[in-house]
mmCIF file of the N, C-alpha and C atoms, coordinates in Angstrom:
data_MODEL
# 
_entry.id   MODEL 
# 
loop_
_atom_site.group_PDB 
_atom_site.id 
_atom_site.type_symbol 
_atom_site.label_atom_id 
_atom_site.label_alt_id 
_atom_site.label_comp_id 
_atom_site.label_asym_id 
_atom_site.label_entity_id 
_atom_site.label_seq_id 
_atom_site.pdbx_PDB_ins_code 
_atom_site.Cartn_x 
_atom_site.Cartn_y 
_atom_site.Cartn_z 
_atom_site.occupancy 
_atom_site.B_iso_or_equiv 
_atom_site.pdbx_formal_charge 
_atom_site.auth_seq_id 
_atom_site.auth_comp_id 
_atom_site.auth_asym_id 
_atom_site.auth_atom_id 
_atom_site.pdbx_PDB_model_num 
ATOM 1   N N  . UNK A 1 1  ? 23.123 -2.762  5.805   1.00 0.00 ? 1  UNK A N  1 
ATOM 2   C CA . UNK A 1 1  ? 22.865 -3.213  4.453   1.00 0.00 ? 1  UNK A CA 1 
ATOM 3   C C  . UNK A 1 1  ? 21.490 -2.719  4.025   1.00 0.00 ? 1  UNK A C  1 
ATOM 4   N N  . UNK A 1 2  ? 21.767 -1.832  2.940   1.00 0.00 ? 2  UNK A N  1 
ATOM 5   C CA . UNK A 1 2  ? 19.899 -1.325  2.267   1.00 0.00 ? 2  UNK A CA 1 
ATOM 6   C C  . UNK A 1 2  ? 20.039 -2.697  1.505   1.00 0.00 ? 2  UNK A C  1 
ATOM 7   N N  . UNK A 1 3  ? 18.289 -3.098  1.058   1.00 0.00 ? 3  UNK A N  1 
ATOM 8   C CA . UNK A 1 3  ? 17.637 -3.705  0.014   1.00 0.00 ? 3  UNK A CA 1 
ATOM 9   C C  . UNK A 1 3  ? 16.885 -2.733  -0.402  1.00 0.00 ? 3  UNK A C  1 
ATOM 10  N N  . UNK A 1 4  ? 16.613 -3.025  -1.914  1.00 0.00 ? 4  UNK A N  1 
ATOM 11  C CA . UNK A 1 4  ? 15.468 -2.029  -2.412  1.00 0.00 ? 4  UNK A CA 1 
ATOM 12  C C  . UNK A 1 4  ? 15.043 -3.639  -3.632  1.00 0.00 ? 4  UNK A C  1 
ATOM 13  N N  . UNK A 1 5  ? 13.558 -3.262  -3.557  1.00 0.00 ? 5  UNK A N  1 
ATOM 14  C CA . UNK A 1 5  ? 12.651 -4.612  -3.865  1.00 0.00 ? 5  UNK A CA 1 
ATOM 15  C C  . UNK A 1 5  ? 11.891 -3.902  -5.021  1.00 0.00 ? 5  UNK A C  1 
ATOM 16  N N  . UNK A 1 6  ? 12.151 -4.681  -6.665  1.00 0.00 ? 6  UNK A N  1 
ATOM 17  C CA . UNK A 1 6  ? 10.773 -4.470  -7.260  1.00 0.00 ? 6  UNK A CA 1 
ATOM 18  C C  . UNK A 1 6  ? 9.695  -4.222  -7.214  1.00 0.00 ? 6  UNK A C  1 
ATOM 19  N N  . UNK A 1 7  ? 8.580  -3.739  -7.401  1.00 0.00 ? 7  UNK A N  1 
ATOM 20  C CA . UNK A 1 7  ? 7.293  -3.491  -7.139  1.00 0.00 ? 7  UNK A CA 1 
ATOM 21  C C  . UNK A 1 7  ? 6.572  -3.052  -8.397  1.00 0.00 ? 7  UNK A C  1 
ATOM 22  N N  . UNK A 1 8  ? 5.191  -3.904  -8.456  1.00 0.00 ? 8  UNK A N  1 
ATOM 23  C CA . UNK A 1 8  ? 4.300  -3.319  -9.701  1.00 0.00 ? 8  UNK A CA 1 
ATOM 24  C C  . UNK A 1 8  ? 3.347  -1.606  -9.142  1.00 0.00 ? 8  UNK A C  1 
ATOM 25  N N  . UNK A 1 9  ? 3.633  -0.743  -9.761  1.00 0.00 ? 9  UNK A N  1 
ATOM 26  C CA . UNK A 1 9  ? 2.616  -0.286  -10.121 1.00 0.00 ? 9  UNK A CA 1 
ATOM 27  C C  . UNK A 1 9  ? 1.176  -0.194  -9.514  1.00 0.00 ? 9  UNK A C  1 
ATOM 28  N N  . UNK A 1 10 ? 0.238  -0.595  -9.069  1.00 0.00 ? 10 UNK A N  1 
ATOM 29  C CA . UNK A 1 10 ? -1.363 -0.712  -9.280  1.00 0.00 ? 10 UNK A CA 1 
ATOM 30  C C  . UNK A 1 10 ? -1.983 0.495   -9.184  1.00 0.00 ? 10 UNK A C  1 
ATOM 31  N N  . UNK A 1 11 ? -1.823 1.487   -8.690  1.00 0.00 ? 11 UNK A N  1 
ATOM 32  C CA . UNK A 1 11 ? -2.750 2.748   -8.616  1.00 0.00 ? 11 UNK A CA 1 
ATOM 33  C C  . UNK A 1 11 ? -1.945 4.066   -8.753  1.00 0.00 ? 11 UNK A C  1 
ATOM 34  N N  . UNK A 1 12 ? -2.104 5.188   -8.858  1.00 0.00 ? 12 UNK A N  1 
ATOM 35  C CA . UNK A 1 12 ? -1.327 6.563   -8.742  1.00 0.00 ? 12 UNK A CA 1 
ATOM 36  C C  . UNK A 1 12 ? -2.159 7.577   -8.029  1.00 0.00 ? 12 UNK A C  1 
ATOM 37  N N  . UNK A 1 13 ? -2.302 7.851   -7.255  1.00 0.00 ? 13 UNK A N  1 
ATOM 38  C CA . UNK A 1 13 ? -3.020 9.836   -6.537  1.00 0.00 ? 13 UNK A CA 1 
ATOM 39  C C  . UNK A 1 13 ? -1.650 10.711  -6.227  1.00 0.00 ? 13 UNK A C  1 
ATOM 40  N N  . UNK A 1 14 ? -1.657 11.395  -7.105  1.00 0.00 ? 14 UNK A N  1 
ATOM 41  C CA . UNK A 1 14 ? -0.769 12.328  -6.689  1.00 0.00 ? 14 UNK A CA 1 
ATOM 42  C C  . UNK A 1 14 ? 0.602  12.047  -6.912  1.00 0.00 ? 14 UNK A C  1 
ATOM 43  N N  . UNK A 1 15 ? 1.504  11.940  -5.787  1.00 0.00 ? 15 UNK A N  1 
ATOM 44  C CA . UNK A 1 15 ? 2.558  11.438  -5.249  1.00 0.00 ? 15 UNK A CA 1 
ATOM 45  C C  . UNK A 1 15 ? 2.881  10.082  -4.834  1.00 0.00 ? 15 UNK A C  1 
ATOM 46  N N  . UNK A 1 16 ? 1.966  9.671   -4.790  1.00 0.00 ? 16 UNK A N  1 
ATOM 47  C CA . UNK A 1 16 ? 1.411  8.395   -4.012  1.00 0.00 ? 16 UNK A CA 1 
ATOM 48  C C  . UNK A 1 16 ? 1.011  6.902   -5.188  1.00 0.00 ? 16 UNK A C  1 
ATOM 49  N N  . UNK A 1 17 ? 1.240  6.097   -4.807  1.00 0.00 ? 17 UNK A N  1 
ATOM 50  C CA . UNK A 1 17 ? 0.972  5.081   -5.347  1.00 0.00 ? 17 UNK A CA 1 
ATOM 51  C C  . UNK A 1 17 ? 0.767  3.680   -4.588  1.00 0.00 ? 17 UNK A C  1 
ATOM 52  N N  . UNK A 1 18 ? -0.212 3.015   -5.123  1.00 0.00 ? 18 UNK A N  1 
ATOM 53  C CA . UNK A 1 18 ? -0.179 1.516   -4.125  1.00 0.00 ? 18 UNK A CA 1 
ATOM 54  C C  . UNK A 1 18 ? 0.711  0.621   -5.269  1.00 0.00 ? 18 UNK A C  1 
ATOM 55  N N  . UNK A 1 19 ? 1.323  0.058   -4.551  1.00 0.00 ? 19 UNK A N  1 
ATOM 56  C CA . UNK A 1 19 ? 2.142  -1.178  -5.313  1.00 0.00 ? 19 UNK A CA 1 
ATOM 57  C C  . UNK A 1 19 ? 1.944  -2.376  -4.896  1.00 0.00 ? 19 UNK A C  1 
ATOM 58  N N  . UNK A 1 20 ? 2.591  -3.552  -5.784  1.00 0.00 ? 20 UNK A N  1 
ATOM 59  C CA . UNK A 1 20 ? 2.602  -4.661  -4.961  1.00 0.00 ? 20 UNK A CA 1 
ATOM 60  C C  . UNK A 1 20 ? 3.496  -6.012  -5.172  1.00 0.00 ? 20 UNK A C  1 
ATOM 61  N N  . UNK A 1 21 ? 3.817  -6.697  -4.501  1.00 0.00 ? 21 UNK A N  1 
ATOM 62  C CA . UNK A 1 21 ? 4.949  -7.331  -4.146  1.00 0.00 ? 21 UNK A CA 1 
ATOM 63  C C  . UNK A 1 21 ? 4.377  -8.952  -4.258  1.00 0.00 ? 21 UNK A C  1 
ATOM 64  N N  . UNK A 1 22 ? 3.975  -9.799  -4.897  1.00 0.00 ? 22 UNK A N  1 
ATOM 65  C CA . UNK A 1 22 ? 3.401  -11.055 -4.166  1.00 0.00 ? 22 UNK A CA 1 
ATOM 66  C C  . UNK A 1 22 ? 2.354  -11.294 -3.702  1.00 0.00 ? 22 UNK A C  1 
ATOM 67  N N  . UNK A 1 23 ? 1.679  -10.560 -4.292  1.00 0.00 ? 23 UNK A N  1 
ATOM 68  C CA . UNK A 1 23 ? 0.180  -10.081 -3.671  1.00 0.00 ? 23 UNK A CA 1 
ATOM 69  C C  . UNK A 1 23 ? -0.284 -9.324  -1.952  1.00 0.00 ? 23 UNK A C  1 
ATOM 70  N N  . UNK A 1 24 ? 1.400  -8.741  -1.830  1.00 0.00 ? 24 UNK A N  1 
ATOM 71  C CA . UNK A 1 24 ? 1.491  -7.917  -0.758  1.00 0.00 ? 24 UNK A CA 1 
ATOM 72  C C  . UNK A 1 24 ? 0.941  -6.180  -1.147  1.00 0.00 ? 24 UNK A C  1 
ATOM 73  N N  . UNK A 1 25 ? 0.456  -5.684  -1.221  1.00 0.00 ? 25 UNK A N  1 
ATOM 74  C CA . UNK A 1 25 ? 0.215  -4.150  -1.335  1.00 0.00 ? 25 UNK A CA 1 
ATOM 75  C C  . UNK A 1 25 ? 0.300  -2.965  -0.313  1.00 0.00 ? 25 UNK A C  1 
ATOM 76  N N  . UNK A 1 26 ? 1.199  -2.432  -0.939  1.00 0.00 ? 26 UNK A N  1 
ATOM 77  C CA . UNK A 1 26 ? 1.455  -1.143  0.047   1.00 0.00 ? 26 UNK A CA 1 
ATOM 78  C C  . UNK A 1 26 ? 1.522  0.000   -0.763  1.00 0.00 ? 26 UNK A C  1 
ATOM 79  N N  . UNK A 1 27 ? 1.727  1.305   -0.090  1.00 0.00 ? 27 UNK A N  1 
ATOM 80  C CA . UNK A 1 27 ? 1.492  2.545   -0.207  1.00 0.00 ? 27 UNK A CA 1 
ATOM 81  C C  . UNK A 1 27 ? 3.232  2.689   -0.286  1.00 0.00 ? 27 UNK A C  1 
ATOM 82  N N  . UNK A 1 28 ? 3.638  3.936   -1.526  1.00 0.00 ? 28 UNK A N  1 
ATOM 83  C CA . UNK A 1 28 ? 4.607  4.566   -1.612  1.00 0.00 ? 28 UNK A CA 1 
ATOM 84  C C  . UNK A 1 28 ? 4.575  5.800   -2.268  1.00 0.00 ? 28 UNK A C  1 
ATOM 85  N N  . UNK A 1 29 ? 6.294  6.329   -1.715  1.00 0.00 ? 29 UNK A N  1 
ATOM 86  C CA . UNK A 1 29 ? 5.865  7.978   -2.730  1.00 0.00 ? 29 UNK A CA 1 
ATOM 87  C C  . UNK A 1 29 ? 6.599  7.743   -3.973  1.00 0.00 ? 29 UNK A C  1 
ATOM 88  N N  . UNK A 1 30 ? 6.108  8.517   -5.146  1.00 0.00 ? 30 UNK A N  1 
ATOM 89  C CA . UNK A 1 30 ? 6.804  8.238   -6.463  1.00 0.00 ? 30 UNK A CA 1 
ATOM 90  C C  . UNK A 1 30 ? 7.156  9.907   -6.715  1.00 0.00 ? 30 UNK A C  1 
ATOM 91  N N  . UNK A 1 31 ? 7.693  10.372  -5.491  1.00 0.00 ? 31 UNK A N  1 
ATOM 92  C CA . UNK A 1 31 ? 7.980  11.737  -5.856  1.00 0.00 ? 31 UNK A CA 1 
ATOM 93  C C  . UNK A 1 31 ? 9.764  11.717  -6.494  1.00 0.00 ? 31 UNK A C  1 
ATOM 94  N N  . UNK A 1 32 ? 10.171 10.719  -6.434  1.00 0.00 ? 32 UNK A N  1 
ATOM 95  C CA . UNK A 1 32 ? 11.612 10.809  -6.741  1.00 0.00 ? 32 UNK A CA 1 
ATOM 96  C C  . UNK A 1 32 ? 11.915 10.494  -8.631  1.00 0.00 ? 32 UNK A C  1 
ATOM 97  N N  . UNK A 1 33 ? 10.248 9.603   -8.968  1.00 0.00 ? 33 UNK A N  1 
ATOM 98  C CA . UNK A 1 33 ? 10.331 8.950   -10.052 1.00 0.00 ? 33 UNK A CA 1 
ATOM 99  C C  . UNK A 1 33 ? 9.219  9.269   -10.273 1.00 0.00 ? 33 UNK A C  1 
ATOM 100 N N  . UNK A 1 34 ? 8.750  10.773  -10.831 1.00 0.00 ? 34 UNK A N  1 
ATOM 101 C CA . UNK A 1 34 ? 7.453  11.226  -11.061 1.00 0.00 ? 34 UNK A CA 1 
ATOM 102 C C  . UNK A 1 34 ? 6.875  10.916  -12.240 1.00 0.00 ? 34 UNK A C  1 
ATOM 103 N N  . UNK A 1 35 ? 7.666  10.255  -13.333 1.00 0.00 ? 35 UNK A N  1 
ATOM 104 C CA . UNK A 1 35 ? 6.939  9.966   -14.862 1.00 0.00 ? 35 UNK A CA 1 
ATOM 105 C C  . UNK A 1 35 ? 6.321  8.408   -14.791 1.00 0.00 ? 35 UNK A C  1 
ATOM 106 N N  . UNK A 1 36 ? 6.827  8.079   -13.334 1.00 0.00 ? 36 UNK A N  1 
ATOM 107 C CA . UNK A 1 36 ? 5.518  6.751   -13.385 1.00 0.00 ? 36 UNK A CA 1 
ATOM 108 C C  . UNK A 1 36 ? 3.839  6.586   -13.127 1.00 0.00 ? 36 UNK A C  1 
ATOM 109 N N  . UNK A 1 37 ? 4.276  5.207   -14.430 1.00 0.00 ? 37 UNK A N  1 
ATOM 110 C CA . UNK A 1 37 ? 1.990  4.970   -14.633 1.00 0.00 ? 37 UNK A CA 1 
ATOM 111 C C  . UNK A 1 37 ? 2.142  4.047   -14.161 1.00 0.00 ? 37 UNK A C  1 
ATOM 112 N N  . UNK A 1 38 ? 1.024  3.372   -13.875 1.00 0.00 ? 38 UNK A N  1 
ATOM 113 C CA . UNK A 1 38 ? 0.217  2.450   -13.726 1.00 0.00 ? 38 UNK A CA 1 
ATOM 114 C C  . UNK A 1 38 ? 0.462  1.260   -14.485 1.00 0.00 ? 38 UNK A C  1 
ATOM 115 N N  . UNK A 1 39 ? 0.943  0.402   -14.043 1.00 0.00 ? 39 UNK A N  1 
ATOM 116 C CA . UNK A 1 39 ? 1.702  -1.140  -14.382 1.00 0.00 ? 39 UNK A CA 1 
ATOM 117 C C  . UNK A 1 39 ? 3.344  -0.995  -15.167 1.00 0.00 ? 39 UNK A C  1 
ATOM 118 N N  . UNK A 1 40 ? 3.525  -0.117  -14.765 1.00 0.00 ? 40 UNK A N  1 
ATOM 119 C CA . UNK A 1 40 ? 5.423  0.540   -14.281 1.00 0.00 ? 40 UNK A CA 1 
ATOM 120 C C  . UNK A 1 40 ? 5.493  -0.625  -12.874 1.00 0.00 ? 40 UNK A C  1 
ATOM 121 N N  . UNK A 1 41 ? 6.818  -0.751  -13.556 1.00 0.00 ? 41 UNK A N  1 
ATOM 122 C CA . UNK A 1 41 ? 8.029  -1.617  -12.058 1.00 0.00 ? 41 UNK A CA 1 
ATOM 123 C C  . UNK A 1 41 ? 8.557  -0.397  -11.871 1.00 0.00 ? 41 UNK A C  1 
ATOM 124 N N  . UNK A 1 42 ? 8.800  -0.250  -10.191 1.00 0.00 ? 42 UNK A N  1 
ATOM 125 C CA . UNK A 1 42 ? 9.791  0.643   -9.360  1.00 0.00 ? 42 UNK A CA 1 
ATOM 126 C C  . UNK A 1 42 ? 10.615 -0.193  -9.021  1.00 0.00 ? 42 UNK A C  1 
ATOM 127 N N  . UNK A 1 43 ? 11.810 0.455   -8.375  1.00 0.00 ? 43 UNK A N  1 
ATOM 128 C CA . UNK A 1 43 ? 12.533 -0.312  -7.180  1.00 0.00 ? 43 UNK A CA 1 
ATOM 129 C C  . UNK A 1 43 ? 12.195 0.308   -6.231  1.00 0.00 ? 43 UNK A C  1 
ATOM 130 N N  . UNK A 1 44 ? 11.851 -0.357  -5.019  1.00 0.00 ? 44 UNK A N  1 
ATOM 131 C CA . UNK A 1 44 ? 11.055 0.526   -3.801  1.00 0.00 ? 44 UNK A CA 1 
ATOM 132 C C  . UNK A 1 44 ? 11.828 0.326   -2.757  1.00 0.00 ? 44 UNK A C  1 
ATOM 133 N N  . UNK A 1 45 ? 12.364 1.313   -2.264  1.00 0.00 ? 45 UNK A N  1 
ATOM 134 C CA . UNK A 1 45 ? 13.620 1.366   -1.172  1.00 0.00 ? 45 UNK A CA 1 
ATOM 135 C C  . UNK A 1 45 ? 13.100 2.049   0.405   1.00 0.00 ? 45 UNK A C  1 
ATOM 136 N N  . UNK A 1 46 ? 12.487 2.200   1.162   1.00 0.00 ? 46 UNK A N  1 
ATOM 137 C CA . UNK A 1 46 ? 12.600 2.884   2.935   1.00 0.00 ? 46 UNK A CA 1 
ATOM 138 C C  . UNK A 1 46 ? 11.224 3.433   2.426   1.00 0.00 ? 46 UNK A C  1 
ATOM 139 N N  . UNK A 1 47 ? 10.426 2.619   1.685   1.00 0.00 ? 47 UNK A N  1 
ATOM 140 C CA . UNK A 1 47 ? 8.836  3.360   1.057   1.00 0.00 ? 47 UNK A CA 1 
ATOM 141 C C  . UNK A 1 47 ? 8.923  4.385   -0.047  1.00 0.00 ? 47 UNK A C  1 
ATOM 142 N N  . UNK A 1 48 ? 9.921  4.551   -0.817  1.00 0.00 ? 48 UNK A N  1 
ATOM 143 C CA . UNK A 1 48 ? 10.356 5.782   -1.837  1.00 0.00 ? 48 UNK A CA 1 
ATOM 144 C C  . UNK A 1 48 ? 10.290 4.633   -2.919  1.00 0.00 ? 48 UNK A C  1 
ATOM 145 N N  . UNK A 1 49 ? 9.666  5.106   -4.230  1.00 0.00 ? 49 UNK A N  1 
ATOM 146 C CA . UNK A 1 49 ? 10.548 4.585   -5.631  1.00 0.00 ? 49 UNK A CA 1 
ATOM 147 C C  . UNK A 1 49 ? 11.451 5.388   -6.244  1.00 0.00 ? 49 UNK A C  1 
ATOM 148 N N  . UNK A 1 50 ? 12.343 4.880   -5.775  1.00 0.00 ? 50 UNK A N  1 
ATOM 149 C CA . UNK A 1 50 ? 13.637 5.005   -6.724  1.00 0.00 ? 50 UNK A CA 1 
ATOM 150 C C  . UNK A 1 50 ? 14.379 4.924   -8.097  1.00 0.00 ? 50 UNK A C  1 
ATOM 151 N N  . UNK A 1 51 ? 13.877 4.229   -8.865  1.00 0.00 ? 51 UNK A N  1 
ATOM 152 C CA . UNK A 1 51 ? 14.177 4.247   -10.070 1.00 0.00 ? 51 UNK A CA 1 
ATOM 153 C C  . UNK A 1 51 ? 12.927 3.649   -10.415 1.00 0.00 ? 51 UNK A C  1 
ATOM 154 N N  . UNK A 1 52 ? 12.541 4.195   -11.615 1.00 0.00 ? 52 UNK A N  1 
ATOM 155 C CA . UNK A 1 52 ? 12.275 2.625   -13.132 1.00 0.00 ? 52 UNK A CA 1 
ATOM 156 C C  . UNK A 1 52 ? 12.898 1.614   -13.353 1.00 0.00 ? 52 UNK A C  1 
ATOM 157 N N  . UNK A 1 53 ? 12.140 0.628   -13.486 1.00 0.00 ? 53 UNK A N  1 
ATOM 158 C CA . UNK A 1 53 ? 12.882 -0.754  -13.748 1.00 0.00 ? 53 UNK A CA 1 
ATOM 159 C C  . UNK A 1 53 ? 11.993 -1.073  -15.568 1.00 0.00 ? 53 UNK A C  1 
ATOM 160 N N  . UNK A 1 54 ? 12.386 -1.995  -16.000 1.00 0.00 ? 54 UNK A N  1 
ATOM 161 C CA . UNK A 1 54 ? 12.296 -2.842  -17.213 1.00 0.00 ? 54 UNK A CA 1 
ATOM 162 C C  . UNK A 1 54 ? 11.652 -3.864  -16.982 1.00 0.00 ? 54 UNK A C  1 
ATOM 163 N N  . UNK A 1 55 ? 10.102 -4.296  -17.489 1.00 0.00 ? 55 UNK A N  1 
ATOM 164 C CA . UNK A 1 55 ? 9.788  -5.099  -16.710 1.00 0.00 ? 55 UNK A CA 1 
ATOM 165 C C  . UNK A 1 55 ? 10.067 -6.278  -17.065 1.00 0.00 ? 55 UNK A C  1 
ATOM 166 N N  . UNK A 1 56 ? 10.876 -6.986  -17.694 1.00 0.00 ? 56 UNK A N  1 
ATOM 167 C CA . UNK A 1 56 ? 11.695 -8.380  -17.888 1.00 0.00 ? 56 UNK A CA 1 
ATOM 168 C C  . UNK A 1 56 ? 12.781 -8.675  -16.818 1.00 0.00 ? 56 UNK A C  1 
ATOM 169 N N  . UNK A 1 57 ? 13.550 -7.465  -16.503 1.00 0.00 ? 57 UNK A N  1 
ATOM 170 C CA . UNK A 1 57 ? 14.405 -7.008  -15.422 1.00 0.00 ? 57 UNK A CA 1 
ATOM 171 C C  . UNK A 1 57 ? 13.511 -7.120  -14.007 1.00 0.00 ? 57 UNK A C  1 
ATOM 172 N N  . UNK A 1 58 ? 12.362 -6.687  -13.918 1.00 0.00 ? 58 UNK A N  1 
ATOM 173 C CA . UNK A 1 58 ? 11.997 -6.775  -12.613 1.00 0.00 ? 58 UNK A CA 1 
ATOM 174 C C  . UNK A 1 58 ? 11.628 -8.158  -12.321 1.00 0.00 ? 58 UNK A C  1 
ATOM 175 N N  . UNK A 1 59 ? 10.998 -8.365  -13.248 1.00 0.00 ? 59 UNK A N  1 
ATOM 176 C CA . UNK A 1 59 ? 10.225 -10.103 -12.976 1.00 0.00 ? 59 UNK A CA 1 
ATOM 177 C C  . UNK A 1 59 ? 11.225 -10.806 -12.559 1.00 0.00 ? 59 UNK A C  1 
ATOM 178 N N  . UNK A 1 60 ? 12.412 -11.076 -13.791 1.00 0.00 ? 60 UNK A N  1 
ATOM 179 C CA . UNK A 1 60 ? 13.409 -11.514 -12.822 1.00 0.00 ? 60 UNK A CA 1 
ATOM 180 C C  . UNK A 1 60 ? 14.040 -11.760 -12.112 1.00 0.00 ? 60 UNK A C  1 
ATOM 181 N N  . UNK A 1 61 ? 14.220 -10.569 -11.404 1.00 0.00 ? 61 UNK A N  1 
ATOM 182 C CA . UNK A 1 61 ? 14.679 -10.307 -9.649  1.00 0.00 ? 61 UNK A CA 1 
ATOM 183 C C  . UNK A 1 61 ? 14.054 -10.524 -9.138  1.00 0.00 ? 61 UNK A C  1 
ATOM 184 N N  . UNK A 1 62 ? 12.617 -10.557 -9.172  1.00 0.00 ? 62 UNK A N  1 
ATOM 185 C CA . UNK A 1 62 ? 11.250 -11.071 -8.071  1.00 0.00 ? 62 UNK A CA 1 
ATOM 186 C C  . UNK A 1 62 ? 11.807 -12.672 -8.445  1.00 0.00 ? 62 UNK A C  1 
ATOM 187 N N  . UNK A 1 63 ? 11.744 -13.229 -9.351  1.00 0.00 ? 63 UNK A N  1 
ATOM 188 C CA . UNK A 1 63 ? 11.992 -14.898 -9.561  1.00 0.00 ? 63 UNK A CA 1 
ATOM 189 C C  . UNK A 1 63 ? 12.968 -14.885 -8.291  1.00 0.00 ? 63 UNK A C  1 
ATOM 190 N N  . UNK A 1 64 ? 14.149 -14.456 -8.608  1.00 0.00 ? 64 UNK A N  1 
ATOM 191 C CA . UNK A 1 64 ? 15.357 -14.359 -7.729  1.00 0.00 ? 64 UNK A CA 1 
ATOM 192 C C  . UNK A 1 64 ? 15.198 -14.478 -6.464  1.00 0.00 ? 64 UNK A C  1 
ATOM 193 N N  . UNK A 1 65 ? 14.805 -13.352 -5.999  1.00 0.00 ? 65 UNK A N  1 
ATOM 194 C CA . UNK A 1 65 ? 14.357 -13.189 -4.574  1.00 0.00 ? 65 UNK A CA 1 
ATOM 195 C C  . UNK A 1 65 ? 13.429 -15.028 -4.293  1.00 0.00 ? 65 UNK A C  1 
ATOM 196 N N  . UNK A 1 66 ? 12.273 -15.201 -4.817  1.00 0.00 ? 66 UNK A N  1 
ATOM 197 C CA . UNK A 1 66 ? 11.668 -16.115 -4.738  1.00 0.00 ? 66 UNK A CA 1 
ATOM 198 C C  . UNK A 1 66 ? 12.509 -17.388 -4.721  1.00 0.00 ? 66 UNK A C  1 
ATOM 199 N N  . UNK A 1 67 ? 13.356 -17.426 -5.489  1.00 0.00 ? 67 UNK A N  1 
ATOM 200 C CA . UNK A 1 67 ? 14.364 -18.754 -5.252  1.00 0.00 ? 67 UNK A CA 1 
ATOM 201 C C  . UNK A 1 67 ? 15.154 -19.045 -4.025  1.00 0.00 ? 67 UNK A C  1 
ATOM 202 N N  . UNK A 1 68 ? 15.440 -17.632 -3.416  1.00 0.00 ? 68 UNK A N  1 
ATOM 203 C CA . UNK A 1 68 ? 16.245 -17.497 -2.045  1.00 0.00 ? 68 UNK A CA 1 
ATOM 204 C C  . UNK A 1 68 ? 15.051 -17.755 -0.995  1.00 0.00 ? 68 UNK A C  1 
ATOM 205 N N  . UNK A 1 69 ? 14.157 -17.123 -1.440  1.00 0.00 ? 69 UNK A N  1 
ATOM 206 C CA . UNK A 1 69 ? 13.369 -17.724 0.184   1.00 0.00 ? 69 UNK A CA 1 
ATOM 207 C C  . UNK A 1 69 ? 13.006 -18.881 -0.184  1.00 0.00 ? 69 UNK A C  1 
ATOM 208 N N  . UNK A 1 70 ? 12.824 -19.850 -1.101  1.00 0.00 ? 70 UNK A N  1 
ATOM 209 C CA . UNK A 1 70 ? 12.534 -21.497 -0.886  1.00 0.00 ? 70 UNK A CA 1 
ATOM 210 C C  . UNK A 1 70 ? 13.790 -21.803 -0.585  1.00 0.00 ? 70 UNK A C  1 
ATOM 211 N N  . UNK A 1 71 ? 15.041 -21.280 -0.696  1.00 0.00 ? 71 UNK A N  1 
ATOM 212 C CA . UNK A 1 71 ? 16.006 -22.435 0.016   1.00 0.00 ? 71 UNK A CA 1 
ATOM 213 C C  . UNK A 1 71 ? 16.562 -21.993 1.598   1.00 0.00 ? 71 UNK A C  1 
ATOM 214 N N  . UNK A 1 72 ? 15.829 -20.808 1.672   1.00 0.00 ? 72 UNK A N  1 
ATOM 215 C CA . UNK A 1 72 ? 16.471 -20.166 3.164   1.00 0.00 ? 72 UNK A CA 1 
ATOM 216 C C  . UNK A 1 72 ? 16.113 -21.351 3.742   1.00 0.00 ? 72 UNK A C  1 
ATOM 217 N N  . UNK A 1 73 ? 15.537 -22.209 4.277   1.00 0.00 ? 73 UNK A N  1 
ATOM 218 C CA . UNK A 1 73 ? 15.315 -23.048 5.188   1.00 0.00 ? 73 UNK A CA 1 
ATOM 219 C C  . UNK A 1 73 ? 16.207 -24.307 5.131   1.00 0.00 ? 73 UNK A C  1 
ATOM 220 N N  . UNK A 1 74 ? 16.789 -24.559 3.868   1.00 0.00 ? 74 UNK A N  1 
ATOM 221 C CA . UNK A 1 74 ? 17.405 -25.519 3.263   1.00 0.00 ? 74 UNK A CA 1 
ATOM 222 C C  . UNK A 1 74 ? 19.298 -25.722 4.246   1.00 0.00 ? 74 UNK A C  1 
ATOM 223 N N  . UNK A 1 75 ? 19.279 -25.964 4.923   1.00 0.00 ? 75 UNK A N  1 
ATOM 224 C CA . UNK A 1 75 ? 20.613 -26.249 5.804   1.00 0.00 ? 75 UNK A CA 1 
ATOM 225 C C  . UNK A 1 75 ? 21.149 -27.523 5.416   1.00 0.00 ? 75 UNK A C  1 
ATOM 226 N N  . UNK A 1 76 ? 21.006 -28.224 5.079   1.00 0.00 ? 76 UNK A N  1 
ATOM 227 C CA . UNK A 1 76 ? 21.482 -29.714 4.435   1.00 0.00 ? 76 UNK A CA 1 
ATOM 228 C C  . UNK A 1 76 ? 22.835 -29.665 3.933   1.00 0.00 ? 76 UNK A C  1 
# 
């Protein structure tokens, strides 16, 4: 099973970009999705961005995601 996870934007050199997740930040390549700037949503898949996202569309799926990990623990 792939996931591929929203991600903001924060920096660009080159090919390269730092993004970030939750106040997680990492390094990716934006060679697949080269017309991205700086506070652009990706979808970030095996460290690649993969598409443009919409950022009403991304926030949302980050909500999403965020709703599943408060109930992962939830077995009741």
């Amino acid at each position: 099973m792939c996931l591929a996870v929203p991600v903001r934007v924060l920096q660009i050199d080159g090919l390269k970009a730092s993004v970030e997740l939750g106040g997680l930040v990492r390094q990716a390549s934006i060679m697949l999705v080269p017309d991205t700037h700086v506070g652009d949503y990706v979808l970030l898949h095996a460290g690649f961005a993969i598409q443009k996202l919409d950022e009403k569309e991304a926030e949302e799926t980050i909500r999403l995601f965020a709703d599943i990990a408060e109930g992962a623990g939830d077995y009741s």
